[in-house]
N, C-alpha and C positions, 0 to 999 in steps of 0.2 A: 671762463676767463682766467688767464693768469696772472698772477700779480704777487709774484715770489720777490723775497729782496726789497720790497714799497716797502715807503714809510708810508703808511694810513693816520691819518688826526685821531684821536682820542675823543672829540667832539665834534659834529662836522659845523659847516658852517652854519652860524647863528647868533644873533645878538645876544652880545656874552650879560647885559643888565636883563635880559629876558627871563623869565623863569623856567630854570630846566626841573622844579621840583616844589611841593607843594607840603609842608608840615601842618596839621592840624588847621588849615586853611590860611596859612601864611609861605608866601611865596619864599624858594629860594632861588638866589640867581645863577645861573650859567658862571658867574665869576667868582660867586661864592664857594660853588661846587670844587672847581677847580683851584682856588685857593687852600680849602679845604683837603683835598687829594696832597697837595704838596705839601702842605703839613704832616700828614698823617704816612705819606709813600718812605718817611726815614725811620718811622718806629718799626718798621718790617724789618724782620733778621734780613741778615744778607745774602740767604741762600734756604733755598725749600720751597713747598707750595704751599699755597695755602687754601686752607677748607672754610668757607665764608658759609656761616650760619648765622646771621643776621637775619632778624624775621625784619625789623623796618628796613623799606627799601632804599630809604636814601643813604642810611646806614649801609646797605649791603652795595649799594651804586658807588660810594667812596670808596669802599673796603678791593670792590675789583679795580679799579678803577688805580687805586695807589698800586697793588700786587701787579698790574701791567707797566705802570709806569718802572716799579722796582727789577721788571724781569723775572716776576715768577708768574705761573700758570696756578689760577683757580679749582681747585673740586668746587662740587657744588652736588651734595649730597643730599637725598630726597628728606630726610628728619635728619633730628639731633639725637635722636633716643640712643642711650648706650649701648647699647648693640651693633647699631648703627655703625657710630665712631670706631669700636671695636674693631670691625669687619672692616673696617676703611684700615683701620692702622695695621690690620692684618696683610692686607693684601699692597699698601700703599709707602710702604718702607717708613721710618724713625724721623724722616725730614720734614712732616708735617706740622703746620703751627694752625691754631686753630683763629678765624676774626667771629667776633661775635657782639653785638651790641647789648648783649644782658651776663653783668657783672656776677649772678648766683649762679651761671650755666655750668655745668661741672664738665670737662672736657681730659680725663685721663689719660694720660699717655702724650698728649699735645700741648705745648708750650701756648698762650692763650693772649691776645693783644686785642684789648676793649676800644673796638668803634666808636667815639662820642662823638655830639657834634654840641661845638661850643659856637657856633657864625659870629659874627662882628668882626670878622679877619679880612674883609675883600683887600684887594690890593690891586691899584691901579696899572700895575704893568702885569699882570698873573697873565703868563703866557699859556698855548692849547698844546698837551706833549704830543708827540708821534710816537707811531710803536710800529714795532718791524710786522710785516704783513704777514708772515710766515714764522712769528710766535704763536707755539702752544696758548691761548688767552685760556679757555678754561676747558673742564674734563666733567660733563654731566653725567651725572652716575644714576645709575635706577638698577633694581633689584631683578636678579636674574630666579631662575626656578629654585635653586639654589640658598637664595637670600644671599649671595655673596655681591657688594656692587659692582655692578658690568659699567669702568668706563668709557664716556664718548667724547673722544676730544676734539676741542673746534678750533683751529686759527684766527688768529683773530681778521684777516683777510675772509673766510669764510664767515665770520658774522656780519664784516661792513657789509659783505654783498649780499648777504638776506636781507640783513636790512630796507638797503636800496630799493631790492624791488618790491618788496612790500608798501615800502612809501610812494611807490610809483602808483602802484595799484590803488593803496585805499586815499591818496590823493585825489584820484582821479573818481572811485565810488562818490567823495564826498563833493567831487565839483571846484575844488580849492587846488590854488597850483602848489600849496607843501602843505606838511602838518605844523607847523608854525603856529604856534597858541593853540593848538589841541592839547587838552589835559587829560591823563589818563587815568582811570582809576579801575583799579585790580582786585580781584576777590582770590585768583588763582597765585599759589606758592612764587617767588624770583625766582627761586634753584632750581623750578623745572623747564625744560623747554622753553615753553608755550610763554610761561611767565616772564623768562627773562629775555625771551625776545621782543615783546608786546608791551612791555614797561620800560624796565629798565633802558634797555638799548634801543626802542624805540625813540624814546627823549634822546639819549647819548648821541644816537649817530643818524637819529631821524627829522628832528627839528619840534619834538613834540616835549610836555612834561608830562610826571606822574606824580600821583598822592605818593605819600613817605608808605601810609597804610597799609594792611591788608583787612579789609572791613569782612565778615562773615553773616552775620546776619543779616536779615533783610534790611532793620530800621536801622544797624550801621549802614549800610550802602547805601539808603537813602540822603541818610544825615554827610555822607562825604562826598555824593553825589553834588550834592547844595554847597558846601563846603569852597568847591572848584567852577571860575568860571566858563561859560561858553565858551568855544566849542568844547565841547565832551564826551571820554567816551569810557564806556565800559567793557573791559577784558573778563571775561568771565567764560561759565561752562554752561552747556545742557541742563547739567545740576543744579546748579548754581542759581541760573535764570527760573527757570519753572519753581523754586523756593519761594525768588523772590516777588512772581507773580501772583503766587497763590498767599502770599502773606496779606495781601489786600489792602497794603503800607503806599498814600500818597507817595510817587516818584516824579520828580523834577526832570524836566525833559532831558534826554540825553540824544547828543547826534548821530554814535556812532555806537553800535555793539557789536563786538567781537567777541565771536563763539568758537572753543575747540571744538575738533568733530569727535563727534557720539554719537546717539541716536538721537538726535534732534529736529521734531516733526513739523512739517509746513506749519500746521496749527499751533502750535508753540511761538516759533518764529514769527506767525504773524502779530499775535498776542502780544510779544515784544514790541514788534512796531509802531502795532497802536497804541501801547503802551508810555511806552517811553519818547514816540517822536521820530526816533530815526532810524538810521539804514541797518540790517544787521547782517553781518559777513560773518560766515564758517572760513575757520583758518585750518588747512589741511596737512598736515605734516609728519614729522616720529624725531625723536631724540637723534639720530643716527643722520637725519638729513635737514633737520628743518625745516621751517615752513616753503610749502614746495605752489600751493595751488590753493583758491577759494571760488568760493561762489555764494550768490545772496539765494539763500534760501526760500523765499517768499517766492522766487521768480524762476529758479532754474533747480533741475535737480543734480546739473552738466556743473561741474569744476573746471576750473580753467587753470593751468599751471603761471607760473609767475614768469616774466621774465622770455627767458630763452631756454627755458629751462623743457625738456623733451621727457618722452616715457615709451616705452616700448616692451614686449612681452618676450617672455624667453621662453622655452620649456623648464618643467619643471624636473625636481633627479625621481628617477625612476617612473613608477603611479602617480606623483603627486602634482600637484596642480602647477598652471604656469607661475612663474614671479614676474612683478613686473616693475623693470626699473626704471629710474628716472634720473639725468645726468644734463649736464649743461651748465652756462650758468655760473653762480659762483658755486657749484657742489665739486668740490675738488676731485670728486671721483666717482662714477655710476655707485649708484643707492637701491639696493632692491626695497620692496617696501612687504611688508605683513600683512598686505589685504589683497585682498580678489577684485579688483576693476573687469569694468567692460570698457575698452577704449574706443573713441568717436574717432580720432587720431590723436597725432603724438603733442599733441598741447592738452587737449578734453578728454575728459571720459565720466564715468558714473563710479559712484563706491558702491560695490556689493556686499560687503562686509571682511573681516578680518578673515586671513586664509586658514587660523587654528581654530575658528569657530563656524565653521562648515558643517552641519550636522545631517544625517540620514535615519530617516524614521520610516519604517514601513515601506523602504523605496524609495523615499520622495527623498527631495534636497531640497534641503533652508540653510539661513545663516544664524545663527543666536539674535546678530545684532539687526537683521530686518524683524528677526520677531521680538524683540525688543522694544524694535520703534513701534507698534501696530501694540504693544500692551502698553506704552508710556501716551499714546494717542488717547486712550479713551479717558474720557473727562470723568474726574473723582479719582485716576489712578495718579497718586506724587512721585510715586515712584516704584521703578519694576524690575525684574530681572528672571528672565528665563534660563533652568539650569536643568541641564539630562546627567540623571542620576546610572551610577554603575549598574545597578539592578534592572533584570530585564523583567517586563513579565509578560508571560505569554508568548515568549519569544519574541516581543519587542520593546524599545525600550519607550519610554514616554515622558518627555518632558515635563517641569515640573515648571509652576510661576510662582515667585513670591511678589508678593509686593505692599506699598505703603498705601492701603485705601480705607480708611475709617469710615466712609459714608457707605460703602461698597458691600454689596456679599460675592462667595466667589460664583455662585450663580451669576447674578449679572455681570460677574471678570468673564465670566467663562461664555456666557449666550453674549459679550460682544467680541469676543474674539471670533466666535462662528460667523458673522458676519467679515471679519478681518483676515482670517486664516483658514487653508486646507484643513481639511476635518484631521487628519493624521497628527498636523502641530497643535491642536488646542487640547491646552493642557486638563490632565481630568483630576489634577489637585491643584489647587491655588491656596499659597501658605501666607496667608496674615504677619506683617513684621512692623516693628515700630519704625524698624530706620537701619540702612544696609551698614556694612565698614566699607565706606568710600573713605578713598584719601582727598587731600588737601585740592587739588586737583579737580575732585567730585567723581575720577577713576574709582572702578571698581574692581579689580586682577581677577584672572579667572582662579588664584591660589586662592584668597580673600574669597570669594565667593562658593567653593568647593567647599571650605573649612566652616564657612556660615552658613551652609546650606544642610552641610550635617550635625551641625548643632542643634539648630532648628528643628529637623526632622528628629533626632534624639531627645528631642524635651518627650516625658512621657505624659507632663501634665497641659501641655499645650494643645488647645482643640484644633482639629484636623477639619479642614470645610474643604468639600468635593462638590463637582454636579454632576450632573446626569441628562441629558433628556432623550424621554420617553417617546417613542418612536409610533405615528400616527396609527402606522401599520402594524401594529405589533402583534400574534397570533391569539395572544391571551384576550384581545379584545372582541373575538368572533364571536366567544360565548360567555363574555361578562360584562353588558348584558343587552340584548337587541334594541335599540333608541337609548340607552344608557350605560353607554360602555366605561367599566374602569379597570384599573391595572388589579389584580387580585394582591392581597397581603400580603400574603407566600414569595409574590415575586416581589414586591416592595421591601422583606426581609433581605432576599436574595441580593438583591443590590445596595443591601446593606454592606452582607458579609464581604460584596465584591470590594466593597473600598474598602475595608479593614483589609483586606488582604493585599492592598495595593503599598500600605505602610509597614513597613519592617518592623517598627520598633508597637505596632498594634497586634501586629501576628506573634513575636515574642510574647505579650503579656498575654494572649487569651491563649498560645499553646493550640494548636493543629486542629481540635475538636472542641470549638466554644460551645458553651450551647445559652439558647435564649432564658434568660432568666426572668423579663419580664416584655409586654408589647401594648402601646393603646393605638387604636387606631382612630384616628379623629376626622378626618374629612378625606373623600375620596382622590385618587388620583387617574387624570383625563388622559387619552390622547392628546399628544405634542407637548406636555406641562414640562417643566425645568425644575427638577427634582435638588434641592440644596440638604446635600446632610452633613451634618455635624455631629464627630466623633466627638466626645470629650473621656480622658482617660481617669476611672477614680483614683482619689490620692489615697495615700497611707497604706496600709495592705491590702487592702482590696485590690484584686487583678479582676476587676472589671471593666467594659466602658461601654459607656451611658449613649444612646444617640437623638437625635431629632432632625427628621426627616420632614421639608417645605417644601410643599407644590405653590410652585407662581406665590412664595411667599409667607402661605400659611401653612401652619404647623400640623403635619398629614398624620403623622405616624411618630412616635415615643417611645425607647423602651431601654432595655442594657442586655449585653452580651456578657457571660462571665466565663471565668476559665473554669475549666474541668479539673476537679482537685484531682491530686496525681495520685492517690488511694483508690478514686472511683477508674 
């Protein structure tokens, strides 16, 4: 649709004594808001844009909210951290003033104008402003390979009209003819996407409110959950939810949850519902087009696009895969998107995963993010991420898992993946971690996860747990020994040395020719058993490391490998 030249409201229709916003469980009104904005729309220089770092949202809702009225355009940049702002004022020219609702924030190079909110100002004539449809409103920035911000700028015509039909949609999930007294409560960042369409502008230009908050922990979201009343909903992530599940923290019903898309497994999502009560919708979208398509996960694995809004496949340049765009609608212009669909037709289709995480192993094709979902599926795993490391060995390369499983060993990560995955993807290390660098969001960049993934594998004093299993048929069984067959020592070694050799920074320290320094061997090992070994590297000078080898459990096999001094 076009709608060049409109004046669009700044608030759409709604009862302005209603609350468009919610502080520490004290309503603020629609008229408040807007009082407030005209207050605050004259302390804004008269020219530039501005960069709104506000973490409280009603703070950050005023703060755009005046800069539209004033005629400037919004950044909205992923952190505050100095760097950050650097690279913005590098790339963003001298005109930038910073809003910020925390008076200690230190903002170099940018002139700095403090968001407060004082209320007790309504005023009974506080009119709703209009804004040209076809204003720059804001420029969402996110971090390119580069770390340089890549912006993306929206009209603010293109935000009324995501809006719109998102309200059409999840009105209609929830049975209600608007979102009118839906209150929103957010765990995910304003400034990104996801965030400031689901909160912020979903109250603005939807008919709904939100908490001022951004609660993080489980027993805050709890506590602000309760805080707001009926109807309500929660904007959160994949991350986010499965947190607040397993925290095992009483949650007060909520009606509606809303999920970014990630790997996010039916079993999850149902866990949610009966959890919490009510419906939960995956919100499908990217920085660059907005929310485009959903689907309740419980029920369908089919996405439905919003609206009028269409998708179609292209070829892709050269060898590389098709792109598939999607246009219509309020998207002022075709949007290719950075995943791989199978399209049903031009409204539905299925997500196969992201197109730069396509991976080929032995032949076969998977995506990161299906074997993602299939390692975040198995109960006791909090959290997971599969990564294919530059080293090949044996002329293939072989994915690696980490993940958050304290009750877990990687034996039983690894014998449930065999049940989940082609033998080719399950991984033959699985790396123990406290907790990944996810952003704010619950994203984790495949830069961030590359950079965390060789860190981890460079600890020398971090134990290394691998499995194995031992194969029914195995030849060494023919003549060891007839009605009591077990694997010989020799090759229980041997599938020692093979996973030292499978870790880089284990072959550095034992040097090309280790040799065994010490071995006990403690209980036999069967046909079929799930071999768990654990490397651990000695500290201090020692260049040795130490292992212990479990079948189905128990501890089979003990000893250490040490390097060969370079004299011998």
């Amino acid at each position: 649709m076009s709608v060049d030249n409109r004046l669009l409201p700044l608030i759409a229709n709604r009862d302005l004594d209603a609350p468009l916003a919610w502080r520490a469980g004290v309503p603020v009104s629609t008229r408040q808001f807007l009082a407030d904005v005209a207050r605050f729309a004259p302390q804004l220089p008269a020219e530039g844009k501005a960069v709104n770092l506000c973490v409280d949202r009603y703070a950050f809702a005023v703060g755009l909210a005046a800069a539209l009225v004033r005629g400037h355009a919004s950044l909205l940049p992923p952190d505050a951290r100095p760097d950050t702002l650097a690279r913005l004022l590098e790339s963003g020219g001298s005109n930038l003033f910073a809003l910020t609702d925390d008076a200690a924030l230190a903002t170099p190079g940018m002139p700095r104008v403090l968001v407060e909110y004082r209320g007790g100002s309504e005023g009974a004539g506080v009119e709703v402003p209009v804004i040209d449809g076809a204003m720059h409103a804001v420029s969402l920035l996110t971090s390119g390979s580069t770390g340089a911000p890549q912006p993306h700028a929206k009209r603010w015509d293109t935000l009324v009209g995501d809006v719109a039909v998102a309200v059409e949609r999840l009105s209609s999930l929830l049975g209600l003819p608007s979102l009118a007294g839906l209150t929103l409560v957010a765990t995910v960042p304003v400034q990104h996407s996801y965030g400031l369409e689901s909160s912020a502008l979903l109250a603005m230009l939807g008919g709904a409110a939100f908490d001022s908050g951004r609660p993080f922990f489980p027993a805050d979201v709890a506590r602000t959950l309760a805080s707001v009343p009926r109807p309500r909903a929660l904007v959160t992530t994949p991350f986010h939810l499965k947190t607040l599940l397993l925290s095992g923290i009483e949650l007060p019903p909520v009606d509606l949850v809303l999920s970014a898309t990630a790997p996010l497994s039916p079993q999850l999502a149902a866990q949610a519902e009966q959890a919490l009560g009510g419906v939960l919708i995956e919100i499908y979208g990217s920085t660059e087009s907005g929310q485009v398509a959903t689907r309740r996960t419980t029920h369908s694995e089919v996405w439905e696009n919003f609206g009028e809004i269409r998708v179609h496949a292209e070829p892709g340049e050269g060898d590389g895969p098709e792109r598939f765009i999607f246009s219509g609608d309020f998207l002022p212009e075709p949007t290719p998107m950075a995943d791989v669909l199978e399209l049903l037709d031009a409204r539905r289709f299925r997500l196969l995963g992201r197109a730069n995480d396509l991976i080929h192993v032995a032949g076969r094709r998977s995506s990161l993010a299906h074997l993602n979902y299939h390692l975040n599926s198995i109960a006791g795993v909090e959290d997971g991420a599969f990564w294919l490391p530059d080293e090949v060995a044996d002329g293939v390369v072989r994915p690696v898992a980490f993940v958050v499983a304290p009750t877990l060993s990687a034996g039983q990560i690894i014998a449930a993946l065999r049940q989940r995955l082609e033998p080719v993807f399950v991984p033959r290390r699985v790396v123990q971690v406290k907790a990944f660098p996810r952003e704010g969001t619950g994203k984790l960049t495949v830069r961030a996860l590359r950079e965390f993934a060789l860190a981890q594998l460079a600890e020398d004093d971090t134990p290394v747990q691998l499995a194995h299993a031992v194969p029914v048929d195995h030849p060494a069984f023919a003549g060891h020994f007839p009605g009591q067959p077990l694997l010989p020592g020799a090759l229980v070694l041997a599938e020692v040395m093979e996973a030292v050799q499978r870790v880089p920074a284990l072959v550095a320290r034992l040097g090309t020719h280790p040799t065994l320094a010490a071995a006990k061997f403690l209980a036999p090992v069967r046909p079929g058993s799930m071999l768990s070994i654990e490397l651990q590297p000695e500290s201090g000078a020692a260049r040795g490391v130490r292992f212990d080898v479990r079948c189905d459990g128990v501890l089979a096999v003990t000893g250490r490998w040490a390097a060969v001094p370079e004299s011998a």
